[in-house]
Residue frames as a rotation matrix with the C-alpha (Angstrom) as fourth column:
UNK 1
-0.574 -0.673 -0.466 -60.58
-0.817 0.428 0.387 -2.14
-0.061 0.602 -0.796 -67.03
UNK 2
0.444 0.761 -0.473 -63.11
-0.779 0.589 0.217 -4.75
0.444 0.272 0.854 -66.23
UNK 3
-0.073 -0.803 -0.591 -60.15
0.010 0.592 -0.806 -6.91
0.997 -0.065 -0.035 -64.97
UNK 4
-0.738 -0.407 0.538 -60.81
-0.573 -0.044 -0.818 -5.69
0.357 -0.912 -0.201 -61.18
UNK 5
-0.320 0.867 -0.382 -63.63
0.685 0.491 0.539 -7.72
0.655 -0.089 -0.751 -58.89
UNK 6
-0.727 0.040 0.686 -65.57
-0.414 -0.822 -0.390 -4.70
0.548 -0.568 0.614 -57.33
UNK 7
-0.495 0.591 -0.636 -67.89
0.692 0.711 0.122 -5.31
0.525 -0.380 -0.762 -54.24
UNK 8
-0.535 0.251 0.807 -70.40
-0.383 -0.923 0.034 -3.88
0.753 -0.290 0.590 -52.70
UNK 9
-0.926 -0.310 0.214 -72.23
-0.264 0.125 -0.956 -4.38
0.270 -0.942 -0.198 -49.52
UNK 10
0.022 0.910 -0.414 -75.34
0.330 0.384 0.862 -5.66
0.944 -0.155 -0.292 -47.97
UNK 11
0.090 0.180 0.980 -76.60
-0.918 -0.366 0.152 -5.17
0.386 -0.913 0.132 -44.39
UNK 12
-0.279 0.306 -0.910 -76.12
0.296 0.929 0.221 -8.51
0.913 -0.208 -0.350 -42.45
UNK 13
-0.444 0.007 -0.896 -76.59
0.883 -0.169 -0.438 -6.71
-0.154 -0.986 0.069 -38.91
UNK 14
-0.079 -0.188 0.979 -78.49
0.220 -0.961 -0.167 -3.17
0.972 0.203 0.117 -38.19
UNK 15
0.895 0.331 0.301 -77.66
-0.168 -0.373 0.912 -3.29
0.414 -0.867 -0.278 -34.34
UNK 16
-0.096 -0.503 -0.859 -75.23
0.456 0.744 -0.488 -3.48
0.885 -0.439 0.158 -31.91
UNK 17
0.875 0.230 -0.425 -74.54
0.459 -0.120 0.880 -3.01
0.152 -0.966 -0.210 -28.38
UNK 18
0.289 -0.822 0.490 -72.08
-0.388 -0.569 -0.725 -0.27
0.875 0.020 -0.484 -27.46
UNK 19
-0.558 -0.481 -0.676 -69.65
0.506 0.449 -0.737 -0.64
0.658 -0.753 -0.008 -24.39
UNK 20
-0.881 0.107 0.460 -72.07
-0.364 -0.775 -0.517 1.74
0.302 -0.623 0.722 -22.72
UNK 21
-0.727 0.585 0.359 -74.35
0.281 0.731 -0.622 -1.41
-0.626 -0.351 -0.696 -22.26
UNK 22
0.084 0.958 -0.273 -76.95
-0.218 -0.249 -0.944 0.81
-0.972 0.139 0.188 -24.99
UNK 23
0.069 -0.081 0.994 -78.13
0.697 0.717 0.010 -0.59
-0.714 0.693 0.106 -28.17
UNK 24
-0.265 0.005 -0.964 -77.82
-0.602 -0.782 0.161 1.48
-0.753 0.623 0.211 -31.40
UNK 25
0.038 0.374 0.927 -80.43
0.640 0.703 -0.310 0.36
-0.767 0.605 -0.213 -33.98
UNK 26
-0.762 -0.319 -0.564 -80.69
0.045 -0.895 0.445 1.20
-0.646 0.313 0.696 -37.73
UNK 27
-0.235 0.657 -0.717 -82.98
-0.747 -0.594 -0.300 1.72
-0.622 0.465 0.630 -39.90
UNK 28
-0.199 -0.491 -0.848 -81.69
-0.946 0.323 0.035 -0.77
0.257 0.809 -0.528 -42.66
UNK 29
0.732 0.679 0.049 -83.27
-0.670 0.706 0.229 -3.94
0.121 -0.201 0.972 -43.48
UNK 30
-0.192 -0.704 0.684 -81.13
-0.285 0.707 0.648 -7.38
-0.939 -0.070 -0.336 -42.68
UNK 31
-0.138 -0.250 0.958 -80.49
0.329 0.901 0.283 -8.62
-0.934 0.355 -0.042 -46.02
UNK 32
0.877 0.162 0.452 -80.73
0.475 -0.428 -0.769 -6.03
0.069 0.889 -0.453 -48.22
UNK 33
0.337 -0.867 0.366 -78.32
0.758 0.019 -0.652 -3.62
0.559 0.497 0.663 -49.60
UNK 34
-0.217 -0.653 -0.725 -76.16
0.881 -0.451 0.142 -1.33
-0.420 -0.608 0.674 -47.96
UNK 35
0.529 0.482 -0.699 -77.36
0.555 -0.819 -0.145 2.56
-0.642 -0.311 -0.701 -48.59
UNK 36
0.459 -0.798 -0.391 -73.97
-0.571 -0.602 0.558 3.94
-0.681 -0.033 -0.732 -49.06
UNK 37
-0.438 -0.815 0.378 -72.94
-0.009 0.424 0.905 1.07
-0.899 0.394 -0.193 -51.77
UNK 38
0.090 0.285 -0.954 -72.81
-0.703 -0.660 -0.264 2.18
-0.705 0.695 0.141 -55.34
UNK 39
-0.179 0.167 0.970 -73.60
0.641 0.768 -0.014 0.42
-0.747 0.619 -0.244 -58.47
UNK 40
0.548 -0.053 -0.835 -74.00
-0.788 -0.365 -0.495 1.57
-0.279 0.930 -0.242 -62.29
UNK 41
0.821 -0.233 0.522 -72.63
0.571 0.372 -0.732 0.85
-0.024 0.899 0.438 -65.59
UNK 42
-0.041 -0.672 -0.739 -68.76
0.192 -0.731 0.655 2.73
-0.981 -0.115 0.159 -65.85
UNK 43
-0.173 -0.719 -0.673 -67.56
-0.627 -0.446 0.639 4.01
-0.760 0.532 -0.374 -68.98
UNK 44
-0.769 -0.568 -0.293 -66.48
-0.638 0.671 0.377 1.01
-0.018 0.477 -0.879 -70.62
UNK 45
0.336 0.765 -0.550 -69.98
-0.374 0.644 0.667 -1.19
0.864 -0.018 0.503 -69.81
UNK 46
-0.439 -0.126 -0.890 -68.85
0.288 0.918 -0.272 -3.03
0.851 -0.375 -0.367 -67.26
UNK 47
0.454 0.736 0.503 -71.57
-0.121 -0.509 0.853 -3.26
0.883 -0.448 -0.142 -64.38
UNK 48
-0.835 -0.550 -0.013 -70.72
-0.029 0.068 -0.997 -2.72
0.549 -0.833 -0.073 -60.34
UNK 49
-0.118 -0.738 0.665 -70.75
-0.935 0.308 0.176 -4.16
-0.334 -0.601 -0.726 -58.11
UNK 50
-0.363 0.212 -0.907 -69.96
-0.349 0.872 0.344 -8.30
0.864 0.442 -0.242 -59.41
UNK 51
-0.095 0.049 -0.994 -70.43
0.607 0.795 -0.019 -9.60
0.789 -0.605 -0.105 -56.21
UNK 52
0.389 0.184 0.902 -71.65
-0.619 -0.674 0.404 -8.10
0.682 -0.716 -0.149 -52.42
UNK 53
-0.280 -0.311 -0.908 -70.40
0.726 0.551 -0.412 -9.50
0.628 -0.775 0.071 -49.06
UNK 54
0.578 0.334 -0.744 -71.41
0.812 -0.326 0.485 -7.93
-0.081 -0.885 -0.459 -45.43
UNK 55
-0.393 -0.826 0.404 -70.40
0.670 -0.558 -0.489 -4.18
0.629 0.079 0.773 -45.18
UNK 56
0.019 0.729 0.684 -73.28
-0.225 -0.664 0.713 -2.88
0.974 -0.167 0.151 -42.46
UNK 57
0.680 0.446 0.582 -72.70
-0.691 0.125 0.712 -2.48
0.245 -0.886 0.393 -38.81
UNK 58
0.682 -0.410 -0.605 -69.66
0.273 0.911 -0.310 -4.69
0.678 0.046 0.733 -39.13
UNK 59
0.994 -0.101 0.042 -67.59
-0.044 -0.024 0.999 -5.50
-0.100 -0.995 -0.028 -35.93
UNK 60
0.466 -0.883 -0.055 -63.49
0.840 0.461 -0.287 -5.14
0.279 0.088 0.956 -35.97
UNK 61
-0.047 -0.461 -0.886 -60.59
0.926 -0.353 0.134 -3.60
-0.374 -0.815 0.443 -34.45
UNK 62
0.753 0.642 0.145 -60.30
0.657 -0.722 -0.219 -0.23
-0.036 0.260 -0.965 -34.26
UNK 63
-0.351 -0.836 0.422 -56.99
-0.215 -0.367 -0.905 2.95
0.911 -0.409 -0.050 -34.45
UNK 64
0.583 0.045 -0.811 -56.55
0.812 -0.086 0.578 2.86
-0.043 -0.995 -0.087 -30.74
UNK 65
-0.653 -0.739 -0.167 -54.89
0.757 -0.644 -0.109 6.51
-0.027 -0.197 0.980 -31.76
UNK 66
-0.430 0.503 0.750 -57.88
-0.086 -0.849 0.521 8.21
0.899 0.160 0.408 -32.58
UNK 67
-0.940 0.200 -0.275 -59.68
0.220 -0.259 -0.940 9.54
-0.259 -0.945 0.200 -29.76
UNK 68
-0.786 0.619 -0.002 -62.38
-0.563 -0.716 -0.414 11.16
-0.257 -0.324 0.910 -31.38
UNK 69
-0.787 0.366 -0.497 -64.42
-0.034 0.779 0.626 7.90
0.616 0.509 -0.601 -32.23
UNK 70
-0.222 0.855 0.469 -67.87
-0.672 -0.483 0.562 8.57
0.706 -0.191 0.681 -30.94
UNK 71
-0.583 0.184 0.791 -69.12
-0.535 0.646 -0.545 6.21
-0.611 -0.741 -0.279 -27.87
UNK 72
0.489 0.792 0.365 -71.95
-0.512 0.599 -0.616 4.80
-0.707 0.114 0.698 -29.77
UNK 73
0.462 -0.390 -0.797 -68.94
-0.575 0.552 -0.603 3.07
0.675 0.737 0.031 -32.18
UNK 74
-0.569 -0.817 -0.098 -67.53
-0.684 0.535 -0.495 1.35
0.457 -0.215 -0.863 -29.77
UNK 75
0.451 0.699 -0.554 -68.59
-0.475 0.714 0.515 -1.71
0.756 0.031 0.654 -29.09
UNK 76
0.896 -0.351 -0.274 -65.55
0.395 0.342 0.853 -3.06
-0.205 -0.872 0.445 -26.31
UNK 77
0.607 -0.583 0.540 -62.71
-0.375 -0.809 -0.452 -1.42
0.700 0.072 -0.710 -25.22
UNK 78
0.777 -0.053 -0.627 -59.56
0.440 0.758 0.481 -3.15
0.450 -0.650 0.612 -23.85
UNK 79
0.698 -0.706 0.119 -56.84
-0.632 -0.686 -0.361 -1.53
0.336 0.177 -0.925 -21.98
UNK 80
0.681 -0.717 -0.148 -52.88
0.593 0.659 -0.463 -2.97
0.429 0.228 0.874 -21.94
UNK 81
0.853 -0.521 0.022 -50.05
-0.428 -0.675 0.601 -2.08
-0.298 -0.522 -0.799 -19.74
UNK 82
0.032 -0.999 -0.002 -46.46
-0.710 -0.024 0.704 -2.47
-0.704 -0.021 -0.710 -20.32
UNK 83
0.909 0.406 0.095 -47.15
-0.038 0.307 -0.951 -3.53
-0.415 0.861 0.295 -23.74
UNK 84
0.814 -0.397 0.424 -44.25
0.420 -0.103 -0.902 -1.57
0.401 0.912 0.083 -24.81
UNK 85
-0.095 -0.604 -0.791 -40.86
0.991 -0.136 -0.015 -0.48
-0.099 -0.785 0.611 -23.19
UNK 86
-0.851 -0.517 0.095 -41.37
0.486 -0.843 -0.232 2.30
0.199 -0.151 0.968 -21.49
UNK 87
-0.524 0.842 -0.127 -44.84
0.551 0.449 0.703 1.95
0.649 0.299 -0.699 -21.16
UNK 88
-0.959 -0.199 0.202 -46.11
-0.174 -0.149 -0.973 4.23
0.223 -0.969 0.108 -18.19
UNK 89
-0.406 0.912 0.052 -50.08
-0.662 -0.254 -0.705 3.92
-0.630 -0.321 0.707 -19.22
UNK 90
-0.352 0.086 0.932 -52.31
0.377 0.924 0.057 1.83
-0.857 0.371 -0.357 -20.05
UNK 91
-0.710 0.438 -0.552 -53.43
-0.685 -0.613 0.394 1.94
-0.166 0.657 0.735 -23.52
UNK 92
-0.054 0.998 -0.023 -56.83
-0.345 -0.040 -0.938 1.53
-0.937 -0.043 0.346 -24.85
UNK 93
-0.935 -0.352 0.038 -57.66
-0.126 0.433 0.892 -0.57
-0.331 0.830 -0.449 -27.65
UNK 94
0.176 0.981 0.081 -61.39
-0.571 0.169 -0.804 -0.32
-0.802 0.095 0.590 -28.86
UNK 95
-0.642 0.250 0.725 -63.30
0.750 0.403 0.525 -2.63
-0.161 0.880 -0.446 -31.28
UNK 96
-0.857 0.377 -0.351 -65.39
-0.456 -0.872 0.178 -0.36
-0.239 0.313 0.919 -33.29
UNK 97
0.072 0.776 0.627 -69.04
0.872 0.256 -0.418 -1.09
-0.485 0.577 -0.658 -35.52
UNK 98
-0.410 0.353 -0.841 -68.49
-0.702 -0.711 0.044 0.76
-0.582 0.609 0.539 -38.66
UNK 99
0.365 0.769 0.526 -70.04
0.509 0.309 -0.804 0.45
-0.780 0.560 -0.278 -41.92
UNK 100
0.137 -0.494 -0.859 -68.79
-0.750 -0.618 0.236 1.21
-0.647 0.612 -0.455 -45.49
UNK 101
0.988 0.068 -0.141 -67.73
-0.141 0.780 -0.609 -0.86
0.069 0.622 0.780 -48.50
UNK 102
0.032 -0.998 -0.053 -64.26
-0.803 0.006 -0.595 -0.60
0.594 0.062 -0.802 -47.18
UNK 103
-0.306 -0.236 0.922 -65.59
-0.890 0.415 -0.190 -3.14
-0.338 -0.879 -0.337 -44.60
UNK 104
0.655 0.742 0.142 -67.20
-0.578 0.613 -0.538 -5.09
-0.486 0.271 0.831 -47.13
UNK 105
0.541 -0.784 -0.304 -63.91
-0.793 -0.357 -0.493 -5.16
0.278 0.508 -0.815 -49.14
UNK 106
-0.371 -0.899 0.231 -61.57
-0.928 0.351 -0.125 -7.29
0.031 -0.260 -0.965 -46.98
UNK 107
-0.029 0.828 0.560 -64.20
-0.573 0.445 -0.688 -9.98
-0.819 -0.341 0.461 -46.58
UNK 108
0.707 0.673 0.220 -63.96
-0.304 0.569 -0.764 -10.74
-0.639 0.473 0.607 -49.96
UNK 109
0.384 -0.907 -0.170 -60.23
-0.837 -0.265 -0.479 -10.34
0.389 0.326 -0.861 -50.15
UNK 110
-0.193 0.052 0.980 -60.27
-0.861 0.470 -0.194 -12.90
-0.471 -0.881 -0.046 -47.68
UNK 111
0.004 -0.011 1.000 -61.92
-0.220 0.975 0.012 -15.43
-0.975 -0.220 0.001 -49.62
UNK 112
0.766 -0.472 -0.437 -60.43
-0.482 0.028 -0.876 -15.14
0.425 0.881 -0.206 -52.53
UNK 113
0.132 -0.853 0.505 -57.56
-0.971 -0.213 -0.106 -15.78
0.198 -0.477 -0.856 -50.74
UNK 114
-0.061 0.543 0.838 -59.12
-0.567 0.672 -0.477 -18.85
-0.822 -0.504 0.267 -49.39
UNK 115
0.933 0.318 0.169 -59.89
0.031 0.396 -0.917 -19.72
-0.359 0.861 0.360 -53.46
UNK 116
0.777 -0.607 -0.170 -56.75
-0.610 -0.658 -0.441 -18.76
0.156 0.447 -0.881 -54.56
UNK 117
-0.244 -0.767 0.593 -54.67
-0.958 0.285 -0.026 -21.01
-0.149 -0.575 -0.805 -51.99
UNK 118
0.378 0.837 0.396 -57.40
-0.416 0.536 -0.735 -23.75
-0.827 0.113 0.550 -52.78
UNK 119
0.891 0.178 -0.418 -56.21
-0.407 -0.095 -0.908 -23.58
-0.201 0.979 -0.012 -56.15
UNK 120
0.317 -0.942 0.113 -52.81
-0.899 -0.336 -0.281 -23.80
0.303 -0.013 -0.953 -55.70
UNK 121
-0.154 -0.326 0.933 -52.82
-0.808 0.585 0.071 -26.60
-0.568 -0.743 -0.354 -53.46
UNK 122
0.508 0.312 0.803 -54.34
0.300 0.810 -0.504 -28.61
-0.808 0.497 0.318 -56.37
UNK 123
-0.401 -0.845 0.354 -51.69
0.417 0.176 0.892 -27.45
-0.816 0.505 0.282 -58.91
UNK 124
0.322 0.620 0.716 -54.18
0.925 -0.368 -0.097 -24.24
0.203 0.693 -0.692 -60.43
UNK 125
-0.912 -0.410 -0.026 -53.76
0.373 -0.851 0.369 -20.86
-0.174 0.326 0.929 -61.21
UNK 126
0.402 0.915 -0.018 -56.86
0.807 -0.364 -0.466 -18.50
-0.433 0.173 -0.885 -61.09
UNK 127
-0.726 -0.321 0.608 -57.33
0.644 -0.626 0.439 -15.61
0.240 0.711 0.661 -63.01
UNK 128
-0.799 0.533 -0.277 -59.50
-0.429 -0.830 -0.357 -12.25
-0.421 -0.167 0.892 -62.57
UNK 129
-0.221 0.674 -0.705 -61.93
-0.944 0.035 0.329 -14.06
0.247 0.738 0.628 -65.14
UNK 130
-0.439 0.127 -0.889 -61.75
0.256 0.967 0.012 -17.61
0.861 -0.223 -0.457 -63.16
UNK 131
-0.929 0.275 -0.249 -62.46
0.207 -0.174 -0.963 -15.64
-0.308 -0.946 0.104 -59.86
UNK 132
-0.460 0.824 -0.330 -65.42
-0.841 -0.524 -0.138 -13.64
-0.287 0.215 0.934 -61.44
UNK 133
-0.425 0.295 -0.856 -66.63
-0.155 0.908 0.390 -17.57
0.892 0.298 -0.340 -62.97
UNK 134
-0.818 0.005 -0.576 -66.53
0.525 0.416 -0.743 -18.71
0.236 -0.910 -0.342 -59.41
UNK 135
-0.880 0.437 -0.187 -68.61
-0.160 -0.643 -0.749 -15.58
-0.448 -0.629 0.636 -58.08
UNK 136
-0.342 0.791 -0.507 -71.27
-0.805 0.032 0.592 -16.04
0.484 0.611 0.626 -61.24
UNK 137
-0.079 0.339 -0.937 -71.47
-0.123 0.930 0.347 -19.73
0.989 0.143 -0.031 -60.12
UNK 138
-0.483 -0.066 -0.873 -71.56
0.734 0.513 -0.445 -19.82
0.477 -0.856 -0.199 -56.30
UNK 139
-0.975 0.030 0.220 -72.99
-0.141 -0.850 -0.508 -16.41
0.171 -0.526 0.833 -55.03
UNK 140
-0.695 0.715 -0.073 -76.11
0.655 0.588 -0.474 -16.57
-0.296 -0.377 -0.877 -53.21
UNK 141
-0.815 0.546 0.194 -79.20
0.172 -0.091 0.981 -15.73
0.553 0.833 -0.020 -54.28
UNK 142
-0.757 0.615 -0.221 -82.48
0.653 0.709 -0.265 -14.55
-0.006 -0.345 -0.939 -52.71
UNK 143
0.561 0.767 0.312 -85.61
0.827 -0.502 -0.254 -12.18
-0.038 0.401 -0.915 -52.41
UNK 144
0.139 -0.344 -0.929 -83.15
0.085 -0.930 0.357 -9.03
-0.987 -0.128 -0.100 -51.80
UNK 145
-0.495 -0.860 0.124 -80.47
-0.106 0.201 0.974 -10.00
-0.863 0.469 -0.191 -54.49
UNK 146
-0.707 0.341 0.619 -83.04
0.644 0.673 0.365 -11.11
-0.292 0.657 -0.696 -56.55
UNK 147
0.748 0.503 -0.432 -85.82
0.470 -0.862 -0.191 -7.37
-0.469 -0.060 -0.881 -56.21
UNK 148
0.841 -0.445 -0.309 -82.42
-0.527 -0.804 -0.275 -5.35
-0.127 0.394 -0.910 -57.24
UNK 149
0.606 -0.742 0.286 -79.97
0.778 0.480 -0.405 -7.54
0.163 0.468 0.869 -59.23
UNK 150
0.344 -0.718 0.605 -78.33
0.381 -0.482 -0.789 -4.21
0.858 0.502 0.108 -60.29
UNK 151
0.864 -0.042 0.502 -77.46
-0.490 -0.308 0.816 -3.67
0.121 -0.950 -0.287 -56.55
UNK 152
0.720 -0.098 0.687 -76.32
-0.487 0.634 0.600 -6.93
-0.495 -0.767 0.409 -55.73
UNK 153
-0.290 -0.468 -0.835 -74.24
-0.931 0.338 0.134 -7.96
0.220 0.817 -0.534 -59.25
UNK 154
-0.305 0.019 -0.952 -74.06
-0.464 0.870 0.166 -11.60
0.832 0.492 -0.257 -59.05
UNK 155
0.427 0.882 -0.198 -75.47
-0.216 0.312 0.925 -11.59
0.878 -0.352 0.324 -55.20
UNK 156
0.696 -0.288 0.657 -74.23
-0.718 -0.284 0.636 -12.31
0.003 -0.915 -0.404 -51.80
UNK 157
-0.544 -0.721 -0.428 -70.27
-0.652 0.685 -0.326 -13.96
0.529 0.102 -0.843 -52.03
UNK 158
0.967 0.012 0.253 -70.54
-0.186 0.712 0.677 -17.89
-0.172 -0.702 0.691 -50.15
UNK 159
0.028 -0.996 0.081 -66.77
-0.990 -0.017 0.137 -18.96
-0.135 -0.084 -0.987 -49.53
UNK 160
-0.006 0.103 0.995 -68.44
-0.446 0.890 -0.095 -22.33
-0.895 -0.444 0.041 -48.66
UNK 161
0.673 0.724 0.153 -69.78
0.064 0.148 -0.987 -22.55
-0.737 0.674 0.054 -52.28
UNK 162
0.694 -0.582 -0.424 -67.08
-0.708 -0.443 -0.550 -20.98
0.132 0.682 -0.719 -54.14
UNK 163
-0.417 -0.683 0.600 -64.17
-0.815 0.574 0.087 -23.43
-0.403 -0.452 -0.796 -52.15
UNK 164
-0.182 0.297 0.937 -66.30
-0.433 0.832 -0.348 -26.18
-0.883 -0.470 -0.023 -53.45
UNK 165
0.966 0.247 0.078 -66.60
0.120 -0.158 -0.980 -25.28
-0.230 0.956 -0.183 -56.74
UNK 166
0.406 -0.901 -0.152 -62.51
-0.907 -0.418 0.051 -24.28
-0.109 0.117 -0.987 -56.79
UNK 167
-0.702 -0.613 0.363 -61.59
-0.637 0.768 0.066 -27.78
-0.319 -0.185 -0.930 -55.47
UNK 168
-0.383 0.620 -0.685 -64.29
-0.670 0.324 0.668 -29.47
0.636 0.715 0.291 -57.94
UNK 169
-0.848 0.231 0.477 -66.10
-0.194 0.702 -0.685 -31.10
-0.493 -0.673 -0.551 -55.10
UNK 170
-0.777 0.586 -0.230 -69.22
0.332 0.692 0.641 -32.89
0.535 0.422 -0.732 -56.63
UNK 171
-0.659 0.616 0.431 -72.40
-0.752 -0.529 -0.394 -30.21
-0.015 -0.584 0.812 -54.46
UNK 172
0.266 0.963 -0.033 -74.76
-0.893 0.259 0.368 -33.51
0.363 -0.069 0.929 -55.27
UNK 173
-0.634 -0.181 -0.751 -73.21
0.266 0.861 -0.433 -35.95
0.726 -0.474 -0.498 -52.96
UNK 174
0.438 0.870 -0.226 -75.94
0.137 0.184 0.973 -36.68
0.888 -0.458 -0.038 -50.59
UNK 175
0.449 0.086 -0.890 -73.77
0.886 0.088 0.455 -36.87
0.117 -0.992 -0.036 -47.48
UNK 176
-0.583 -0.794 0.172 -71.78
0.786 -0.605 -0.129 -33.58
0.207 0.060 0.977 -48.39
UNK 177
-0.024 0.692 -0.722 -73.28
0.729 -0.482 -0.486 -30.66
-0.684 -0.538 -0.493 -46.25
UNK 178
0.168 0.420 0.892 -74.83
0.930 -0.367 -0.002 -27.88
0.326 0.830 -0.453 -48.85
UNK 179
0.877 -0.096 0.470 -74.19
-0.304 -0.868 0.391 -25.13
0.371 -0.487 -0.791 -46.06
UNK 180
-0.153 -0.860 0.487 -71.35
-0.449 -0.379 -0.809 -23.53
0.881 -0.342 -0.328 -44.49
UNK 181
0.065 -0.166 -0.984 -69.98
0.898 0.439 -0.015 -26.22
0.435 -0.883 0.178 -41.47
């Protein structure tokens, strides 16, 4: 429909340290795109991805039902007793390092969210076509993003940027920090 904001992913990280104290490195450069995240022209013309955000190697909680999550995903592992009545064992709660554009995904659900409430608080209403504005005008920009546009769509989200632009802050006030506090 054109109407949705698709995202795709970049690498910010290609290591981590498992709970088994051993590193797991990849391949993948820091700051480029993400292998596994797709891009083209659909149907209709409209191009994917508008806008990328971190989706490589990314750290966050994990099922604590599956079991069969390899060792080298886990990154810490906590266990909890009498969590729950009736409790008799402890359970295991892992954090994980996956990778995917499903991880890239919330990230930018997130700060929309962030724009969205922004908006609101100042008595605004965004639209699908005010968010995508925002992303054209704030997304960062550099040698990656810039070598394969048709990767990156409009380049790597900044919340910092975008929140400033939402709540019409003036970016050339001298004392007003240009980077994310």
């Amino acid at each position: 429909s054109g109407e949705t904001v698709s995202i795709g992913a970049w690498c910010a990280n290609n290591k981590h340290k498992g709970h088994s104290g051993k590193y797991t490195i990849a391949d993948d450069v820091v700051g480029d795109y993400a292998f596994f995240s797709s891009y083209g022209t659909d149907l209709a013309g409209h191009h994917h991805p508008d806008v990328c955000t971190p989706g490589h190697y990314v750290v966050a909680a994990g099922n604590s039902f599956d079991t069969t999550v390899p060792d080298r995903y886990i990154v810490e592992q906590k266990e909890y007793s009498n969590q729950f009545k009736g409790q008799e064992t402890p359970r295991s709660y892992p954090y994980l390092c996956m990778s995917g554009t499903s991880m890239s995904t919330p990230a930018a659900a997130g700060i929309v969210a962030l724009w969205l409430q922004a908006a609101a608080d100042k008595g605004k209403t965004l639209s699908n076509d005010d968010i995508k504005e925002i992303i054209r005008n704030t997304s960062d920009t550099d040698k990656f993003t810039e070598g394969a546009p048709q990767r990156f769509g409009s380049g790597k989200m900044n919340a910092y940027k975008g929140l400033l632009y939402v709540l019409d802050i003036d970016t050339s006030t001298p004392t007003l920090s240009q980077e994310q506090p």
